[in-house]
Jmol script that loads the backbone (N, CA, C; Angstrom):
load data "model"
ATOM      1  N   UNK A   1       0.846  -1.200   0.000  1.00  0.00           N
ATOM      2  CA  UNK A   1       0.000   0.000   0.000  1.00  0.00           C
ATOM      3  C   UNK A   1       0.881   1.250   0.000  1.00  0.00           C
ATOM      4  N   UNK A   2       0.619   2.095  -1.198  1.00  0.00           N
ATOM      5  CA  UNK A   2       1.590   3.083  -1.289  1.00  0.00           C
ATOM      6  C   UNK A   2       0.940   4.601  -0.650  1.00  0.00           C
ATOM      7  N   UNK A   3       0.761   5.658   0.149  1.00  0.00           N
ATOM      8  CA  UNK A   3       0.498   6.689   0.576  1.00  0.00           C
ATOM      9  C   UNK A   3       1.057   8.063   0.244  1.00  0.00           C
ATOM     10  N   UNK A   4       1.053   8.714  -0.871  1.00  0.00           N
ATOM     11  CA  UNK A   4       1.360  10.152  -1.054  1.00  0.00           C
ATOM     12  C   UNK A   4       1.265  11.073   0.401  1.00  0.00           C
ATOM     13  N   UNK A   5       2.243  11.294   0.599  1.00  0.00           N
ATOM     14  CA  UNK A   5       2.643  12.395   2.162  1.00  0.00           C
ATOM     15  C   UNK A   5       3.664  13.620   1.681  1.00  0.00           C
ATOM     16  N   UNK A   6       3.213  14.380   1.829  1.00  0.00           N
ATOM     17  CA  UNK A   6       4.373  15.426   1.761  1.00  0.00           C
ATOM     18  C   UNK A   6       5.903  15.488   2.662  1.00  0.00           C
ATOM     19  N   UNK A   7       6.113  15.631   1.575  1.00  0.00           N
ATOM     20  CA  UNK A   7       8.228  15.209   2.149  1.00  0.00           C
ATOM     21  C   UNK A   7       8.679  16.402   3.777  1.00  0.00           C
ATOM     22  N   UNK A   8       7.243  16.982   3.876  1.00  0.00           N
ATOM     23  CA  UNK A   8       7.377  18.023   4.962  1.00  0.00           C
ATOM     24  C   UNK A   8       7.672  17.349   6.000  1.00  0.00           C
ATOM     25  N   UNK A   9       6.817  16.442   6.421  1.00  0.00           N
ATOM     26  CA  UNK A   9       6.362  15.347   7.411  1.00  0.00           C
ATOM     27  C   UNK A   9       7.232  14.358   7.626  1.00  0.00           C
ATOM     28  N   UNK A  10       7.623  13.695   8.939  1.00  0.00           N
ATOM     29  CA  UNK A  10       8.550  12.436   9.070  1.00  0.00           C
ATOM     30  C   UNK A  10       7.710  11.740   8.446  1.00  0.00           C
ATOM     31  N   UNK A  11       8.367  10.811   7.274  1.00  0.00           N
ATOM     32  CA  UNK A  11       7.856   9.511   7.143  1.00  0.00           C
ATOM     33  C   UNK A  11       7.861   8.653   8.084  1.00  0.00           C
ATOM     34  N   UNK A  12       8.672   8.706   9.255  1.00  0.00           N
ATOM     35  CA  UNK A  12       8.661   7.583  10.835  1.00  0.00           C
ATOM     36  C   UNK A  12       7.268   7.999  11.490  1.00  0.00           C
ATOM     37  N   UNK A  13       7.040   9.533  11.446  1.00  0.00           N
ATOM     38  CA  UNK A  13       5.955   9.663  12.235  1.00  0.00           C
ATOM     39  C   UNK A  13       4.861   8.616  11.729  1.00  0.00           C
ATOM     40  N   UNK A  14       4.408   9.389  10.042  1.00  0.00           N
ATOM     41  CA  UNK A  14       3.182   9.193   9.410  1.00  0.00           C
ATOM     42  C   UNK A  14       2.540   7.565   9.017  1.00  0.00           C
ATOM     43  N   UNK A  15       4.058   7.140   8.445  1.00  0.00           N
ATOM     44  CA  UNK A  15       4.090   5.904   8.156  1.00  0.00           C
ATOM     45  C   UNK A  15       4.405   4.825   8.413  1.00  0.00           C
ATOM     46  N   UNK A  16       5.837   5.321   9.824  1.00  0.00           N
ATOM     47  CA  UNK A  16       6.556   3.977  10.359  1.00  0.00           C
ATOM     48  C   UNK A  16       7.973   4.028   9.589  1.00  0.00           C
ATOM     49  N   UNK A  17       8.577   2.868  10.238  1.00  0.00           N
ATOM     50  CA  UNK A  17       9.637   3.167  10.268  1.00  0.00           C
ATOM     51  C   UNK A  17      10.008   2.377   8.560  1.00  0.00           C
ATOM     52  N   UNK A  18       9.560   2.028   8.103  1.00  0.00           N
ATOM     53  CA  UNK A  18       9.280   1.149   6.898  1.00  0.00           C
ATOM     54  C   UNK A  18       9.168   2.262   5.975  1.00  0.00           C
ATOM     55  N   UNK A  19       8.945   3.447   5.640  1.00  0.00           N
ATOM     56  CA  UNK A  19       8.614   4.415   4.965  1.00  0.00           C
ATOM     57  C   UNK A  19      10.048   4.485   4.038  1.00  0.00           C
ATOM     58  N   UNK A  20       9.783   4.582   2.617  1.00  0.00           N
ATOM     59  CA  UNK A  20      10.748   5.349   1.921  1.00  0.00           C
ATOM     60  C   UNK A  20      10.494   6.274   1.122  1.00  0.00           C
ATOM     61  N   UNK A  21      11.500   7.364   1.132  1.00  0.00           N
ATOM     62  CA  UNK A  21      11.266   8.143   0.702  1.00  0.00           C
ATOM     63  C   UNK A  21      11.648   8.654  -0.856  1.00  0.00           C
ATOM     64  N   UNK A  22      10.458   9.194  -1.779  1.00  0.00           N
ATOM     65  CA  UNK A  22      11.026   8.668  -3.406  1.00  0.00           C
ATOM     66  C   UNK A  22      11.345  10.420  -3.775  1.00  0.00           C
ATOM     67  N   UNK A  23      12.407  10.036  -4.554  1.00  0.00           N
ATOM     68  CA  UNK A  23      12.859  11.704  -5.132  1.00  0.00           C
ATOM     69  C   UNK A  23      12.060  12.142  -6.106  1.00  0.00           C
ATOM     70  N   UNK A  24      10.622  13.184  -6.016  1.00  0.00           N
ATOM     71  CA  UNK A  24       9.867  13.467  -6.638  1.00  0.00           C
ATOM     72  C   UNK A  24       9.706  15.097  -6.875  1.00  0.00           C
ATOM     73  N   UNK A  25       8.324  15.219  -7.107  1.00  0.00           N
ATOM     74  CA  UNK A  25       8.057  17.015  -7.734  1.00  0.00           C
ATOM     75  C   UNK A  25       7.878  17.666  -6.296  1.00  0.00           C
ATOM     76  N   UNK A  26       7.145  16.836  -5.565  1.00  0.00           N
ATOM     77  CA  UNK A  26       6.845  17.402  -4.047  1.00  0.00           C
ATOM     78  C   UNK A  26       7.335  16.505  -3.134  1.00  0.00           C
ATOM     79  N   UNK A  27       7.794  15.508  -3.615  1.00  0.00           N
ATOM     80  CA  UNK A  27       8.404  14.392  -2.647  1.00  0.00           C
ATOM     81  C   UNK A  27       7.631  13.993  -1.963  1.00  0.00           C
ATOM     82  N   UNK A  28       7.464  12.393  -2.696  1.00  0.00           N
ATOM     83  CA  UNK A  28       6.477  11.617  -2.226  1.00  0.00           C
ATOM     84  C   UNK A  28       7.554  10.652  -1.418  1.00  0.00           C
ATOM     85  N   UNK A  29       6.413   9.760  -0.111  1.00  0.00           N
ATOM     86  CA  UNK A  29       6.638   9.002   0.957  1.00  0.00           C
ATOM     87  C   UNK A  29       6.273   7.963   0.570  1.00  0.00           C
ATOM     88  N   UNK A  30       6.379   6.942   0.288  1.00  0.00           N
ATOM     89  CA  UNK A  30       5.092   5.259   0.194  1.00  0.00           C
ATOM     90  C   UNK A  30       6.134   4.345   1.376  1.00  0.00           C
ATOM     91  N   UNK A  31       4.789   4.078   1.892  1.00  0.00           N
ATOM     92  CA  UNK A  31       5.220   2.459   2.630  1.00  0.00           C
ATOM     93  C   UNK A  31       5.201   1.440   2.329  1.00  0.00           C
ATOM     94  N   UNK A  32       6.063   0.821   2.433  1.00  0.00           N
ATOM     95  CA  UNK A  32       6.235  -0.464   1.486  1.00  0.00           C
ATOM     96  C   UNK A  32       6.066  -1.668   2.902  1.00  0.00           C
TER      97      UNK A  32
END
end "model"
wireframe off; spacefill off
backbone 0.3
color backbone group
C-alpha cells in the first residue's frame, strides 16, 4: 500500500519506520 505524504512530514511519524522516501516534484513518501 503506497500513501502520497508530503516530504514536509517524518515519514517515521506518518508511516513507520518502513517508509521510503522517493525523489519526486513534491516528494512523495510510500510504505512499502
Amino acid at each position: 500500500i503506497s500513501t502520497p505524504v508530503l516530504s514536509k512530514m517524518p515519514p517515521t511519524t506518518a508511516l513507520g519506520p518502513r517508509a521510503i522516501v522517493l525523489s519526486g516534484p513534491s516528494g512523495y513518501s510510500t510504505n512499502v
